[in-house]
C-alpha positions as CSV (number, residue, x, y, z in Angstrom):
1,X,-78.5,-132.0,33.2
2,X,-77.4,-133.9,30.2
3,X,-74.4,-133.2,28.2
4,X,-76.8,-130.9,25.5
5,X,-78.5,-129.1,27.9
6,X,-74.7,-128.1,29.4
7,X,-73.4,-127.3,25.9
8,X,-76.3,-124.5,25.7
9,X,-76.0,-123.2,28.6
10,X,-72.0,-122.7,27.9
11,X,-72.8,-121.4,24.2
12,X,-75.8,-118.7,25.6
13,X,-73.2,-117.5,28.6
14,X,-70.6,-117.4,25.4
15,X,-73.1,-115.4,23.7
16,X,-74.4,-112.9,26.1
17,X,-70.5,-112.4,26.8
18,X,-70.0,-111.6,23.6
19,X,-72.9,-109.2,23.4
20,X,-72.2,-107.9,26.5
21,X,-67.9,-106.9,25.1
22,X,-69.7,-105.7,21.5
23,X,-72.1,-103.1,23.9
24,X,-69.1,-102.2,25.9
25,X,-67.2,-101.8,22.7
26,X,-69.7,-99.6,21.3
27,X,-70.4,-97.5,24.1
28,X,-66.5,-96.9,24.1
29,X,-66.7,-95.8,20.8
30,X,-69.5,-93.7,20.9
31,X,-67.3,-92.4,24.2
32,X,-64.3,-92.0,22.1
33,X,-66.4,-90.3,18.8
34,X,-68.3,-87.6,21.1
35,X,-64.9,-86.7,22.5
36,X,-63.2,-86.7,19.3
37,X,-65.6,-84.3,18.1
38,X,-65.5,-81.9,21.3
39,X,-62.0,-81.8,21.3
40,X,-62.1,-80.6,17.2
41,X,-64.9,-78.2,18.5
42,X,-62.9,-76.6,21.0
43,X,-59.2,-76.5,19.0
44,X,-62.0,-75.3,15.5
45,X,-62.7,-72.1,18.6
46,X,-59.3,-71.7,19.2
47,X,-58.2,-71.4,15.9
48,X,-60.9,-69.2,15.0
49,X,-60.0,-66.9,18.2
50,X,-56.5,-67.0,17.1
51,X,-57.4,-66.0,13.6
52,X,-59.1,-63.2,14.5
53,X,-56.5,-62.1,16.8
54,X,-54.0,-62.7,13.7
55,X,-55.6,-61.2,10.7
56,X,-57.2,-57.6,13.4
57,X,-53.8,-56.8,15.2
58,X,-54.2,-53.8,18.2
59,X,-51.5,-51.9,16.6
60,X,-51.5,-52.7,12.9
61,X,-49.0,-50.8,10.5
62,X,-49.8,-48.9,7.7
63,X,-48.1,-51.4,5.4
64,X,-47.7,-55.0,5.9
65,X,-44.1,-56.7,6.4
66,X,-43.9,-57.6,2.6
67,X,-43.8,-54.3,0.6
68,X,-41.6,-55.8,-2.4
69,X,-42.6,-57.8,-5.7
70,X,-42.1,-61.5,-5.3
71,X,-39.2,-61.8,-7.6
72,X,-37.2,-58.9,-5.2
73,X,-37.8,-60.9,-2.2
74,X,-37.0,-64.4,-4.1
75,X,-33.5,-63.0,-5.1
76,X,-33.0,-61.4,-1.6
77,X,-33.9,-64.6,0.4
78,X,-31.6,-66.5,-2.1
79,X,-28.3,-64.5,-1.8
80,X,-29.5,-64.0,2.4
81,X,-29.1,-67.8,2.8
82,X,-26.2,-68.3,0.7
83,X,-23.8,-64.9,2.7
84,X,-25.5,-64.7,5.8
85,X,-27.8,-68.1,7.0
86,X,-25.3,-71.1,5.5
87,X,-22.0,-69.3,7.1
88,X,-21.4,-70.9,10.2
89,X,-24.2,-72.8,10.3
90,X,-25.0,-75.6,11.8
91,X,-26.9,-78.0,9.0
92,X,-28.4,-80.1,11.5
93,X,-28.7,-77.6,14.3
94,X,-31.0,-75.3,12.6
95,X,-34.2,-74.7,12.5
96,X,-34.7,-72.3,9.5
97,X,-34.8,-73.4,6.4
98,X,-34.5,-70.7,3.6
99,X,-35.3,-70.4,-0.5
100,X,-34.4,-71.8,-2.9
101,X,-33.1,-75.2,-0.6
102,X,-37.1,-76.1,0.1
103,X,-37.1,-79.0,-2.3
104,X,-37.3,-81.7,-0.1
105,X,-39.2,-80.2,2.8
106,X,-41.9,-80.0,0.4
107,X,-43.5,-83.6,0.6
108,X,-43.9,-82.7,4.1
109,X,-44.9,-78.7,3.7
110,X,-48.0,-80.8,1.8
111,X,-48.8,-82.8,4.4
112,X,-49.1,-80.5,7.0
113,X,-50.7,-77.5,4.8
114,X,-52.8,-78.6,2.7
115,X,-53.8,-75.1,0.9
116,X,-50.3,-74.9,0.0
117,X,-50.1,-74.3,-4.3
118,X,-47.6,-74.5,-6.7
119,X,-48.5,-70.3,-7.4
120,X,-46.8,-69.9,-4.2
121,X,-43.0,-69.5,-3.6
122,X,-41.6,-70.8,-0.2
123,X,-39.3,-68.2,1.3
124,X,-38.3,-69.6,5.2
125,X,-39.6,-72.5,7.3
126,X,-38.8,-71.7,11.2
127,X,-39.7,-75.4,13.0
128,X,-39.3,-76.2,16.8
129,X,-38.2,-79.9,18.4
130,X,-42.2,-80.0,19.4
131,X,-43.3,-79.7,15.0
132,X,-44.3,-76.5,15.5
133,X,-44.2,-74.4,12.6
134,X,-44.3,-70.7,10.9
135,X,-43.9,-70.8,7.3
136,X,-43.8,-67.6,5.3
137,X,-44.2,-67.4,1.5
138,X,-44.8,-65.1,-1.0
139,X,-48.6,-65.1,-0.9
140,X,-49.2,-66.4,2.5
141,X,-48.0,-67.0,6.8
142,X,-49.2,-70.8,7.4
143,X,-48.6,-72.0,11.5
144,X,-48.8,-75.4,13.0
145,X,-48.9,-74.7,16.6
146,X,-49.5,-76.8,19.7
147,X,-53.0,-76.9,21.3
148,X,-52.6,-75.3,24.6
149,X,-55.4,-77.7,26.4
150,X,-53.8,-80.5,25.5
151,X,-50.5,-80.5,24.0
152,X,-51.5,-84.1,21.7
153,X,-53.3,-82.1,19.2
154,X,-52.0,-79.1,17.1
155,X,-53.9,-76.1,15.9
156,X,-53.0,-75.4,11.9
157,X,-54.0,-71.8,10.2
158,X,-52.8,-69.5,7.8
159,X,-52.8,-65.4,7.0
160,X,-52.8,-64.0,3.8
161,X,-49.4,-62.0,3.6
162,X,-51.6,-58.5,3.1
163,X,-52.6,-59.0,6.8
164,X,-49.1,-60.0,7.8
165,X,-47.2,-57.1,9.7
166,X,-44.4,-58.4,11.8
167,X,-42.8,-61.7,12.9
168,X,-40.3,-61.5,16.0
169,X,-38.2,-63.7,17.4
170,X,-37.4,-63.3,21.3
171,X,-35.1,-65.5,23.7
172,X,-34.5,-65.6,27.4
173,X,-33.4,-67.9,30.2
174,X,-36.4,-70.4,29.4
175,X,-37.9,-70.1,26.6
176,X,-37.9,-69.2,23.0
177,X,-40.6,-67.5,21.4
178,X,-41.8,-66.5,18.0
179,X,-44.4,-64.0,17.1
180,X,-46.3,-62.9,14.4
181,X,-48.8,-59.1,14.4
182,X,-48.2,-59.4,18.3
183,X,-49.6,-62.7,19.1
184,X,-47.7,-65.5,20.4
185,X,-47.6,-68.5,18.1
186,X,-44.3,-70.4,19.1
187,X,-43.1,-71.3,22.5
188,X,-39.6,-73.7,23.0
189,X,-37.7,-74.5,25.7
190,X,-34.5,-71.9,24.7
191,X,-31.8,-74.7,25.1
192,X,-33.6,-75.7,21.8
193,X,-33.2,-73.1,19.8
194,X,-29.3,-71.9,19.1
195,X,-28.5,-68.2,19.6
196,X,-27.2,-68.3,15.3
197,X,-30.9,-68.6,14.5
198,X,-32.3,-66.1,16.9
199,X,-29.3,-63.6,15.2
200,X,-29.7,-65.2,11.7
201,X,-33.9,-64.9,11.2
202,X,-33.8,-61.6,13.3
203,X,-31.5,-59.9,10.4
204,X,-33.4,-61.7,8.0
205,X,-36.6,-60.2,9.5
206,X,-35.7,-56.5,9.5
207,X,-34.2,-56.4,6.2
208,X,-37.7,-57.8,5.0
209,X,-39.8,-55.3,6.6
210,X,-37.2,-52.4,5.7
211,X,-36.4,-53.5,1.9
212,X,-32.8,-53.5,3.1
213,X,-32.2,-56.0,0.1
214,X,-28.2,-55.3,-0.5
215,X,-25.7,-57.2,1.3
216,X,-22.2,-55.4,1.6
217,X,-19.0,-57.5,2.1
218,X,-18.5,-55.9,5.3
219,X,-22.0,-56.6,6.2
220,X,-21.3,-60.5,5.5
221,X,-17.5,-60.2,7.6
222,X,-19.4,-58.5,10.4
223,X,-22.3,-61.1,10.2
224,X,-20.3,-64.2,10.3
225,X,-18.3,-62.8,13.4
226,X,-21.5,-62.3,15.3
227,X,-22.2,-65.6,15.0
228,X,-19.5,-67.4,16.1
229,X,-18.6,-68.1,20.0
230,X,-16.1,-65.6,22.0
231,X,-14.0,-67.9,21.6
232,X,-14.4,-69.2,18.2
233,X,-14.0,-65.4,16.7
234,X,-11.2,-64.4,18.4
235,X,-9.2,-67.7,16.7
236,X,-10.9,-66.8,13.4
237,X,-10.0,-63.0,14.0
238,X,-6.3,-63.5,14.3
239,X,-5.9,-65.0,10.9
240,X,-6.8,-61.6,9.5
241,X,-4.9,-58.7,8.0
242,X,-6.1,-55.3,8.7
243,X,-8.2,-55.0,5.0
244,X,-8.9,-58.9,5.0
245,X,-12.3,-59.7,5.5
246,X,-14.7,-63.4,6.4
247,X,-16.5,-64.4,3.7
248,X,-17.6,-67.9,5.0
249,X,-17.0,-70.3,8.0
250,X,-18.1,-74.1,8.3
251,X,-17.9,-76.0,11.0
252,X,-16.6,-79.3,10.9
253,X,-19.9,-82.0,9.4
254,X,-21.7,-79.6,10.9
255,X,-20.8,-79.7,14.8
256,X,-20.8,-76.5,16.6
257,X,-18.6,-78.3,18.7
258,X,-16.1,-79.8,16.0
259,X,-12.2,-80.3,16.7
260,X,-11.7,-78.5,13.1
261,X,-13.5,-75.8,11.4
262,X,-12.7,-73.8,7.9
263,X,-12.2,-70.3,7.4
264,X,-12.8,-68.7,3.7
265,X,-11.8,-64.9,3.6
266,X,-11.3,-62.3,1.2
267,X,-7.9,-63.4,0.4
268,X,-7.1,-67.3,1.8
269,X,-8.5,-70.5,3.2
270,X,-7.6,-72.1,6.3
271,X,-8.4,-75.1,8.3
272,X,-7.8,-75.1,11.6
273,X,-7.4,-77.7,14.4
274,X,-9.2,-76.8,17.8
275,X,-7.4,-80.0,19.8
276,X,-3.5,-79.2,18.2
277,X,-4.4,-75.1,18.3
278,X,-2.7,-75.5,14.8
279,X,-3.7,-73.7,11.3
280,X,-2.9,-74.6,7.7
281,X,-3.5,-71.0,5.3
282,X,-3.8,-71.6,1.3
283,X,-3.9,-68.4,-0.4
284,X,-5.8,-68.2,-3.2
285,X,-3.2,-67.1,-5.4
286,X,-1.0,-70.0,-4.4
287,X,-4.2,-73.1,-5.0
288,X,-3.0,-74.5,-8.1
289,X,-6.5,-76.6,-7.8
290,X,-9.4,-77.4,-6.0
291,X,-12.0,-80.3,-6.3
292,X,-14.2,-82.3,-4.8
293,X,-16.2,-85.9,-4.8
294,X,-18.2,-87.7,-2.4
295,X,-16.7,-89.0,0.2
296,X,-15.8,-92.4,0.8
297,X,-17.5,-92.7,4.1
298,X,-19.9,-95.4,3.7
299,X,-22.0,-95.8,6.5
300,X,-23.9,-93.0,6.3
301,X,-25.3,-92.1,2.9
302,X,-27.4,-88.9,2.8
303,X,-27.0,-88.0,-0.9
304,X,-31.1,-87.5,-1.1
305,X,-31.0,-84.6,1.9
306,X,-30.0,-81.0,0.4
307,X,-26.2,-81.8,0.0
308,X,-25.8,-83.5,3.2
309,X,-23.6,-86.7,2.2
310,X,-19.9,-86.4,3.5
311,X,-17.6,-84.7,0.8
312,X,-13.7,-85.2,0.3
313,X,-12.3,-81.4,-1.0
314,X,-8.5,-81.8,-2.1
315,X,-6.5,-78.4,-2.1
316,X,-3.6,-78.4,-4.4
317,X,-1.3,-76.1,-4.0
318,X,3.2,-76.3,-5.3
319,X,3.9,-77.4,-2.2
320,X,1.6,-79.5,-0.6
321,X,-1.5,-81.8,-1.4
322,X,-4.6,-81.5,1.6
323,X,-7.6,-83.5,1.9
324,X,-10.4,-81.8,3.8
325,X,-13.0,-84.5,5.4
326,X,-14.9,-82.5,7.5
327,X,-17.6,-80.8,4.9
328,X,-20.9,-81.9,3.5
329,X,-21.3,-82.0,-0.2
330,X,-23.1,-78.4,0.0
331,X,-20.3,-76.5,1.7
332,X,-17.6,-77.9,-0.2
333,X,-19.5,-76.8,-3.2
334,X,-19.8,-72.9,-1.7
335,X,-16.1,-72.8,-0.6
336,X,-15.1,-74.0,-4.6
337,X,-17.8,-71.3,-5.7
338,X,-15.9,-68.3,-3.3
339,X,-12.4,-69.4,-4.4
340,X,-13.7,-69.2,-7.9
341,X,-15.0,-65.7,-7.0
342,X,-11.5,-64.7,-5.3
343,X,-8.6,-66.4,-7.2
344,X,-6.6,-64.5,-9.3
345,X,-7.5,-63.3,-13.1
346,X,-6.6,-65.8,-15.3
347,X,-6.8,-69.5,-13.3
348,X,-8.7,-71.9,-14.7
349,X,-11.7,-72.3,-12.6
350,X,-12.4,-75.5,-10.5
351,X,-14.9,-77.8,-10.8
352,X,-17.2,-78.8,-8.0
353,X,-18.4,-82.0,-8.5
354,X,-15.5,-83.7,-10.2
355,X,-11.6,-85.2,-9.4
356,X,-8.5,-82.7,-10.4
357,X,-8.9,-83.1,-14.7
358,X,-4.8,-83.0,-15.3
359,X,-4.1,-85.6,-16.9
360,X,-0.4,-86.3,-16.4
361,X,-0.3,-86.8,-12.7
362,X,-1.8,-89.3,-10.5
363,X,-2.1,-87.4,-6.4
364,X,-2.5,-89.0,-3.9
365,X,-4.3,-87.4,-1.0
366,X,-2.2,-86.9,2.4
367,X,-5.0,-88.2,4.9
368,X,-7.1,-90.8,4.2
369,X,-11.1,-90.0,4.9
370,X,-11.7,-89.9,8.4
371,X,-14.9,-91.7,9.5
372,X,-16.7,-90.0,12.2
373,X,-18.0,-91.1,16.2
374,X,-21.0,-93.0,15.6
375,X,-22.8,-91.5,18.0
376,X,-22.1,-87.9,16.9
377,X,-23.7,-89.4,13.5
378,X,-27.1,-90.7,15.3
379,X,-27.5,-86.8,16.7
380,X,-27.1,-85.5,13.5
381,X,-29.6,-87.9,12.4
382,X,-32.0,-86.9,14.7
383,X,-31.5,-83.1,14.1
384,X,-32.2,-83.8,10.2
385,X,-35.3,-86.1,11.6
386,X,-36.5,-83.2,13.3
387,X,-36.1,-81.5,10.2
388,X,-38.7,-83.5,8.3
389,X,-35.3,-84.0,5.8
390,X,-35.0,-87.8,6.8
391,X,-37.9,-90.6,8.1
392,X,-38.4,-91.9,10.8
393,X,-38.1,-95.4,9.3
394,X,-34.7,-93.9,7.5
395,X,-33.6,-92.4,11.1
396,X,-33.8,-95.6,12.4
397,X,-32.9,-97.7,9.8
398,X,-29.5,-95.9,9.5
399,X,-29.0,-95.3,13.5
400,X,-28.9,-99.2,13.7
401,X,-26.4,-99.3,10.8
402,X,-24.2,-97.1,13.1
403,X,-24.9,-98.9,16.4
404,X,-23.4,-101.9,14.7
405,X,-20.2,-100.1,14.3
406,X,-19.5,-99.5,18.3
């Protein structure tokens, strides 16, 4: 066999190789495309089943959950997450997210509902560590749920709210699970889901269906307490008087676990220390001022996500200067907002975003900025990743920054 004879025979085996992979190839895809399209068959049956077992509930109310004009239920949900969600909250804990903070959920609120319009107003996101999601708003209940046949694929829907009648939230040893007309739509492992939301969206819940749209001061002290650990209340409870109430609680950046948390009540703030079982009290009527900038903390810079960047609050008072480190840009702003609610007639009122405006003394702060535990960082990271708030490339791109740091 000569040396052409050899070259064709290598170039037709070449060939038929080739056109053998491109068959294979082929019949794969045709494989892959016929399955595709069962599998969006059977989850198109599902959600159609599910639907049906939505919108024609066994035991359907006379009136549906929402019996109250959208502008009552606006200013309800508003004043609901400022006195009873954001108190002792965990920013990056939660999984509700509540009017009028939907702003930058809503790229991703796009993404995943597609029929979602400008006509309608958000009102509460509830979303799992799996993506599963229940949004309500004023017009309509959308769900992003996991396929059960295959847990890769998620079934999306939504209900007009006319044919919404109830959403519950249950919790046991295992599992969370949230409901809506009856049906079960949500199912999480319970260690991922924190007893303040289970508390926080049931209350919000029944004072939707009820119209209970009026939150007393006692209703807000009696809130806050219920929400906070044995332990935690009983601290908090003993820096009460008899007619003193709790107005708002943070925990320190946002860790239910922090060494340091603040107290605001009816009549004083007060920081206290977990690890030195020590208290610092500034009565309102003794704050000569109280202000706030971004903090200097550099490595993690959040100032795009909902008042999550690190803030620095200075309390002035005639005997002492302190520097609080532990808030978020958002909470400092609400504790300046309820001082400005409580302090005497007749002080000037502070000013959120801005350094202390006398201009004949220069203060220096008594602790400098504390940076906190990198790794403390990444989780909150991942919670506000979770959260559709941050990336994925901007999760990793900053948990890096902070892995450079140990």
């Amino acid at each position: 066999m000569g040396l052409k004879d050899l070259f064709k025979d290598v170039t037709d085996l070449a060939k038929e190789s080739i056109d053998s992979i491109q068959a294979d190839l082929a019949l794969k895809k045709e494989e892959q495309d016929r399955l595709r399209a069962e599998m969006e068959l059977r989850i198109k049956t599902y959600t159609d089943t599910l639907l049906e077992q939505l919108l024609n509930p066994a035991d359907a109310p006379a009136q549906p959950l929402i019996n109250a004009t959208d502008e009552e239920v606006l200013e309800f949900t508003k004043e609901f997450n400022e006195k009873l969600l954001f108190p002792a909250n965990s920013p990056t804990a939660t999984r509700i997210d509540m009017y009028p903070d939907e702003e930058k959920l809503l790229k991703n609120i796009l993404k995943t509902f597609s029929t979602y319009t400008d006509q309608e107003k958000f009102l509460f996101q509830f979303k799992d560590s799996k993506g599963q999601t229940i949004l309500l708003t004023t017009s309509n209940l959308y769900f992003k749920v996991l396929f059960p046949e295959n847990h890769s694929f998620f079934v999306v829907g939504s209900i007009p709210k006319e044919k919404l009648f109830s959403i519950a939230i249950t919790k046991d040893t295992d599992h969370c699970k949230l409901l809506v007309n009856g049906n079960t739509l949500i199912t999480s492992p319970a260690e991922g889901v924190k007893d303040i939301d289970i508390i926080t969206l049931t209350e919000y819940l029944w004072r939707l269906s009820n119209n209970d749209f009026v939150i007393a001061d006692d209703q807000v002290d009696a809130f806050i307490a219920a929400k906070l650990d044995p332990t935690t209340r009983e601290i908090v409870k003993s820096f009460l008087e008899p007619d003193e109430q709790l107005v708002y609680f943070a925990w320190g950046m946002g860790s239910l676990v922090s060494k340091k948390f603040i107290t605001c009540t009816s009549r004083k703030i007060v920081l206290y220390d977990r690890d030195l079982e020590t208290r610092k009290s500034f009565p309102y009527d003794q704050i000569l001022s109280l202000t706030t900038q971004l903090s200097t903390v550099s490595f993690l810079d959040l100032s795009l996500t909902m008042g999550m960047n690190p803030n620095d609050t200075e309390i002035k008072t005639a005997d002492a200067i302190e520097t609080i480190s532990i808030l978020y840009a958002r909470e400092a702003q609400q504790i300046i907002k309820i001082y400005n609610d409580h302090k005497p007639a007749g002080v000037a009122a502070a000013a959120p975003d801005q350094p202390s405006s006398e201009p004949s003394e220069t203060v220096t702060p008594t602790a400098a900025p504390a940076q906190e535990d990198p790794i403390a960082m990444i989780e909150k990271l991942a919670g506000l990743k979770e959260k559709g708030i941050i990336s994925e490339e901007e999760f990793n791109q900053k948990k890096q920054e902070l892995l450079a740091k140990l």
